[in-house]
C-alpha atoms as one frame of an Amber mdcrd trajectory, in Angstrom:
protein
 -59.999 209.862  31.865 -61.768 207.835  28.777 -61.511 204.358  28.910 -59.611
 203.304  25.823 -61.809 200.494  25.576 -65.477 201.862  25.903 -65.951 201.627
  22.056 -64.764 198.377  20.602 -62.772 197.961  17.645 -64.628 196.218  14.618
 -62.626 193.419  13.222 -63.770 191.408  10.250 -61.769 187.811   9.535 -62.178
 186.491   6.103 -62.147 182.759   4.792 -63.114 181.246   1.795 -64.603 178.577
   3.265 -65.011 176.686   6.864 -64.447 173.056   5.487 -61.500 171.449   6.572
 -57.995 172.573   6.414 -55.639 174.163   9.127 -55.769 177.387   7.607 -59.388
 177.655   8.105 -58.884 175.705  11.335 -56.425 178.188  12.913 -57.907 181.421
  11.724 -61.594 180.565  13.123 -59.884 179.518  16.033 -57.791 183.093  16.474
 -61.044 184.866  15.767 -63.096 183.555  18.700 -60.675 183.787  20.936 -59.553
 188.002  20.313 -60.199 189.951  23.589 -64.521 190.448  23.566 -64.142 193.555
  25.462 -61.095 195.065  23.260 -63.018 193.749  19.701 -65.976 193.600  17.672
 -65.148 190.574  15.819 -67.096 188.860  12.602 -66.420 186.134  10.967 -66.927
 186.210   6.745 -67.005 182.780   5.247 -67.193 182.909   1.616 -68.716 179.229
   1.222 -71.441 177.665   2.306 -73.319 177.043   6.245 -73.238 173.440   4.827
 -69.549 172.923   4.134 -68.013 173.854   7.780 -66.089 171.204   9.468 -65.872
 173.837  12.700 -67.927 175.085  15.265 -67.544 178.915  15.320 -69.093 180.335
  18.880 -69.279 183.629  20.430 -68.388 186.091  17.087 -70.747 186.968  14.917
 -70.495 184.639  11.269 -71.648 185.745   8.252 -71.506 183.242   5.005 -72.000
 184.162   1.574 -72.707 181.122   0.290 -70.648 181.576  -2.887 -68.932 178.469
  -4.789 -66.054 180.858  -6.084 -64.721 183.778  -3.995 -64.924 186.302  -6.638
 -68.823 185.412  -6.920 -68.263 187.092  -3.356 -66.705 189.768  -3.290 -69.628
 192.533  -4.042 -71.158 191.079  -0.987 -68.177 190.908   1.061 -67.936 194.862
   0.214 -71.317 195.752   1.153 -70.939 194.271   4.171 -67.551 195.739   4.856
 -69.714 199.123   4.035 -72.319 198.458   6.685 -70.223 197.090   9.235 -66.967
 199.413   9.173 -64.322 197.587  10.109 -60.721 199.183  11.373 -58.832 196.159
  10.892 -59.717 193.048   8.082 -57.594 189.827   8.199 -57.599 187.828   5.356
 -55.890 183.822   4.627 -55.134 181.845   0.952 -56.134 183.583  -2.597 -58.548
 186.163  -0.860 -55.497 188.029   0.020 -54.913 188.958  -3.241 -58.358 189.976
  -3.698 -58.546 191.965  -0.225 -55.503 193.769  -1.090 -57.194 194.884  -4.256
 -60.171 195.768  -2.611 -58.548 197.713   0.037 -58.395 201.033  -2.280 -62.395
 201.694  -1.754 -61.566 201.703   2.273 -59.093 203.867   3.508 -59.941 204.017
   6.807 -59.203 200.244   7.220 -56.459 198.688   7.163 -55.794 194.917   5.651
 -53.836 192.236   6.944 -52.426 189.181   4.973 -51.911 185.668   6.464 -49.666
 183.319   3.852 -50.194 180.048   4.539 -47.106 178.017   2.470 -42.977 178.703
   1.613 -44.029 179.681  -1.779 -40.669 179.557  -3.663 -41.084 175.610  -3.158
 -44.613 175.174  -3.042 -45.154 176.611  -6.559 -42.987 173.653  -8.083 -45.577
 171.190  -6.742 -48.640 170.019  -9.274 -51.268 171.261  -7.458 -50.543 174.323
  -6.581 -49.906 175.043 -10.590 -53.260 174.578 -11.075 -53.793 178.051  -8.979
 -52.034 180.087 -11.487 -52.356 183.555 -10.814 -50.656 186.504 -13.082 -48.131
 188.208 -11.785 -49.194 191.328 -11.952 -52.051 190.543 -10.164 -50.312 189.606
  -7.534 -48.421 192.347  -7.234 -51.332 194.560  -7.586 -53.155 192.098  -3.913
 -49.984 192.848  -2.478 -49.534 196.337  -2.676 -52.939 197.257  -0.672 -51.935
 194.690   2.158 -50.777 196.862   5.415 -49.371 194.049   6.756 -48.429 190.783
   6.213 -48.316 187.381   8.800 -45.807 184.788   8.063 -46.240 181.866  10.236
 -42.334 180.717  10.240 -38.671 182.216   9.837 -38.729 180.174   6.616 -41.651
 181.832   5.347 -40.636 185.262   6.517 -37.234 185.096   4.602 -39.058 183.286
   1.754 -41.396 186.615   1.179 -38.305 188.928   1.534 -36.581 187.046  -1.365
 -39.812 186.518  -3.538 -41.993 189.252  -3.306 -41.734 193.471  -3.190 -42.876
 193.367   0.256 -40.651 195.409   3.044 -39.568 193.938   6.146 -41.337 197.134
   7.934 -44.562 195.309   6.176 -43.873 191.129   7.583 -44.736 190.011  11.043
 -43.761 186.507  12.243 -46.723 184.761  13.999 -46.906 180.917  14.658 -49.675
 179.308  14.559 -51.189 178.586  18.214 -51.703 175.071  20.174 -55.726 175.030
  19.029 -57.401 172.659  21.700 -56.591 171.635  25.173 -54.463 168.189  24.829
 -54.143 166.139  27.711 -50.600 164.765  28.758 -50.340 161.229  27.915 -48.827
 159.192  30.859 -46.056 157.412  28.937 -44.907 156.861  25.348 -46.405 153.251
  25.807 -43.427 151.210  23.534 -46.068 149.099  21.567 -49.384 147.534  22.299
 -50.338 144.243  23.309 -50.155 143.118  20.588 -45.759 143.827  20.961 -47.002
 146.601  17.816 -45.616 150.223  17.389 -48.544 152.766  16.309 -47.484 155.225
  13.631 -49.889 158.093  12.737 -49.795 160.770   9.543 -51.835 163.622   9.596
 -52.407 165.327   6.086 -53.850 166.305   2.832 -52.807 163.321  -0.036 -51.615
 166.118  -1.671 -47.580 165.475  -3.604 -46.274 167.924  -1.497 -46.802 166.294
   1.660 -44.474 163.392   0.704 -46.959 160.337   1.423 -45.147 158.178  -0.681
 -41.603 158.588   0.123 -42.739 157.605   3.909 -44.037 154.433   2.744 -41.193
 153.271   0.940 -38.918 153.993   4.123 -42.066 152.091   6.226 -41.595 149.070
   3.571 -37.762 149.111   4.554 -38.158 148.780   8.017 -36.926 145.207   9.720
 -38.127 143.724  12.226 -40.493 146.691  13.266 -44.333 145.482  13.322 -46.034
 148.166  13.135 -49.460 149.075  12.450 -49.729 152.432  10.201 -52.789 155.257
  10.504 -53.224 158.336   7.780 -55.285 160.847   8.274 -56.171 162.793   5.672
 -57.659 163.292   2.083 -56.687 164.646  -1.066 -55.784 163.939  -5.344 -52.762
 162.057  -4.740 -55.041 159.709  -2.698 -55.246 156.389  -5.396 -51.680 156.820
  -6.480 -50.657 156.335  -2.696 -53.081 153.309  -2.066 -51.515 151.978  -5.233
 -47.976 152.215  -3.694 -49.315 150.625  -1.011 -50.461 147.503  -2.694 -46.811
 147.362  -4.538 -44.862 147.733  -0.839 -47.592 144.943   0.405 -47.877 147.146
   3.291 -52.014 147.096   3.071 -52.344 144.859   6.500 -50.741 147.513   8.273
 -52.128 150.642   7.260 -55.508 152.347   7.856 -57.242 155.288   6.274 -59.393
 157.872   7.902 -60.300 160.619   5.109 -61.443 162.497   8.233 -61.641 162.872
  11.694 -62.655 166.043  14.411 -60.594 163.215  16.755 -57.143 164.091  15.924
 -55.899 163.878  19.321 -57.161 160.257  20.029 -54.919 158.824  17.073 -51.946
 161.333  18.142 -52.159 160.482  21.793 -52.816 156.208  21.257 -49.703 156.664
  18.486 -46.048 155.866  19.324 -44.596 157.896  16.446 -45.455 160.595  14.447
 -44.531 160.627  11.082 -44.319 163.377   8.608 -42.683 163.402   5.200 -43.593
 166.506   3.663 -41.383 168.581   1.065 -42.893 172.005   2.727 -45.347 173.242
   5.104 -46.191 176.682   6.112 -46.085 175.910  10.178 -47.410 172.503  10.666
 -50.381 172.262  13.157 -50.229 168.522  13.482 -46.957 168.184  14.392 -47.585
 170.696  17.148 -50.013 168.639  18.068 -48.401 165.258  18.441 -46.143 166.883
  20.470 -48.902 168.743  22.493 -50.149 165.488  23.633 -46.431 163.995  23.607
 -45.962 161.909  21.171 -42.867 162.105  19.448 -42.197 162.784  15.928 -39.586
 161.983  13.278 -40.082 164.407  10.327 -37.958 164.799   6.869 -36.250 168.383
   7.109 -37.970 170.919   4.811 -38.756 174.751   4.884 -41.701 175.764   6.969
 -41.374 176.010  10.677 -40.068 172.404  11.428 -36.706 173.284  12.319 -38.628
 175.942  14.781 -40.683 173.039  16.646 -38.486 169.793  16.659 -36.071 169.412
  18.908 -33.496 167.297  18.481 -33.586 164.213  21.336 -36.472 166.346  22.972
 -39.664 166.072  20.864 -38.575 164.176  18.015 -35.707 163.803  15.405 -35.314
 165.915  11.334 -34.045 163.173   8.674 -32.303 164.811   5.918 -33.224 162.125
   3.481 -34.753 158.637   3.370 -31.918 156.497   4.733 -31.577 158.907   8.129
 -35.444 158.403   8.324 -35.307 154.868   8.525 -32.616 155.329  10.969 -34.547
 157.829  12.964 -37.316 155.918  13.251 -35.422 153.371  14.939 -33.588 155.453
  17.258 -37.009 157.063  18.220 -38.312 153.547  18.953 -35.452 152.515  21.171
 -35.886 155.895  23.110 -37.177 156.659  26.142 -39.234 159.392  25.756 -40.758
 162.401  28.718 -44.447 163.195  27.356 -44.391 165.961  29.451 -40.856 167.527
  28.171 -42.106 166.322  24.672 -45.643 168.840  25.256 -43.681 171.610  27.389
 -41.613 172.006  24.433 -43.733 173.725  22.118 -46.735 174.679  25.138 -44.357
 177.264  26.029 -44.108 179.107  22.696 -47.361 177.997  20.720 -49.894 178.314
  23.250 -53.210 179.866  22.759 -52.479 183.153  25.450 -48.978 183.752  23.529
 -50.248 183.485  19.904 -53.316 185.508  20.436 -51.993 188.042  22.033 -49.425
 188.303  18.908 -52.273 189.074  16.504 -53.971 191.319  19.301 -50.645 193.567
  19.143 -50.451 193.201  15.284 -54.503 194.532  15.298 -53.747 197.104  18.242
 -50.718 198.711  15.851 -53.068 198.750  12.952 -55.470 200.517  14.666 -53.024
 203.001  15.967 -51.121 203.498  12.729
């Protein structure tokens, strides 16, 4: 009898770019670790060698080294020519452009990852700077085979928005991406008798920056000293709110870091006060390493990751985040409960072999 798997399947993954961001993040990650005896697996990176905030090992890369995607995309079909691929997975805009593609190979099938709830995210300013026609759109979706949606939220949000069918949607989260170690204790302030609070994300408006800050500037008799992590266009407006909250002693900046799990793991709280996500890796990741997290409730996964009294605490507006916060202080929390309680549905063995089902059903379609 013929081994199934003495031929490997050829599987292309397609970014725009490796710089940072957790789509680009997550989708590098899922591609290097695919099965190497099931899959044939390359990497296509739109941007340039000199942009890439990640490592990519063990897969074969290939980057364009293209400032805009659709500078790319006769090179991105030549080498989809040359290298045949059975199964292509695509993230962000180059969905669209994939799915239009997709006509001149038949023989392959294309798979869509959406990143964001897009009903909400489109009311945000900088996502209406990515205006795309509708019918374009609609054109990039109808040569998708299949679509990922990385929360319920995002799943129901396609259903409702778009022509998609449900026969077309799979739900995948995104996966734990690095091996966090445990912290011993939630350690209840430093020596200094001060809590640590940590942010991770883009100054972007939708990640709702400022309305944490004015609950932070609320806050009595909590010292506290304050870390973001992140960078983005909403970056001077939010160092100008903190000047008028006189909150600038306690809160440090780093644009960028590849130490994420330092700041989550020396943090007492996690904070997050975004208006939508699309299935937050950083707050998996506080709780990976067990820190807790208060978060305001919004569409995107969060409801699928916090649990209540376990991991953290959802505020449904400002005045139960303040509250929150202080309950989650007073707490006594189990690291290990806090990291069991998404290690058991996000980690990297469950979520890979997800997409290696989605691929193997492709391939067998």
């Amino acid at each position: 009898m013929k081994n199934t798997y003495d031929v490997r399947k050829k599987v292309i993954f397609v970014l725009p770019s490796l710089a940072a961001g957790g789509a680009e993040r997550v989708m590098s990650y899922i591609a290097q670790n695919l099965n190497p005896i099931k899959y044939d697996v390359t990497l296509i990176v739109f941007g340039f060698e000199k942009d890439k905030a990640f490592e990519v090992n063990n897969i074969d890369v290939r980057y364009l080294n293209k400032s805009r995607v659709v500078t790319g995309l006769i090179d991105c079909m030549l080498l989809f020519k040359r290298l045949k691929p059975s199964v292509v997975i695509s993230v962000l805009n180059l969905n669209i452009y994939m799915g239009i593609i997709s006509v001149l190979f038949p023989k392959c099938k294309f798979v869509g990852r959406i990143v964001n709830v897009v009903s909400v995210l489109k009311d945000h300013p900088e996502e209406k700077n990515r205006y795309i026609p509708s019918f374009i759109n609609k054109l990039g979706n109808k040569g998708l085979d299949y679509v990922i949606c990385q929360s319920q939220d995002m799943y129901e949000d396609v259903l409702k928005t778009s022509d998609f069918k449900k026969n077309k949607l799979v739900i995948i989260n995104n996966p734990i991406t690095k091996s966090f170690q445990v912290k011993k204790q939630v350690s209840k302030k430093n020596d200094n008798n001060i809590f640590r609070f940590t942010t991770v994300g883009s100054l972007e408006p939708r990640k709702g920056h400022l309305r944490v800050l004015d609950v932070l500037s609320k806050l009595n008799n909590v010292d506290f000293q304050y870390t973001i992590i992140g960078k983005g266009s909403q970056e001077e407006t939010i160092f100008n709110r903190i000047r008028e909250l006189n909150l600038a002693n306690k809160i440090t900046h780093v644009p960028y870091t590849n130490d994420v799990a330092s700041f989550l793991t020396n943090s007492d709280l996690f904070l997050q006060g975004s208006y939508v996500e699309g299935f937050p890796n950083a707050l998996i990741e506080t709780c990976a390493v067990g820190t807790p997290a208060v978060v305001f409730d919004a569409p995107g996964g969060i409801n699928e990751i916090i649990q209540d009294g376990i991991n953290g605490y959802i505020a449904k507006d400002e005045e139960d985040f303040k509250s929150k916060i202080n309950i989650a202080l007073s707490k006594e929390w189990n690291p290990q409960d806090i990291h069991d309680s998404v290690f058991k549905k996000y980690n990297t063995k469950t979520i890979i072999g997800k997409y290696e089902e989605l691929i193997d059903s492709c391939i067998e379609d």
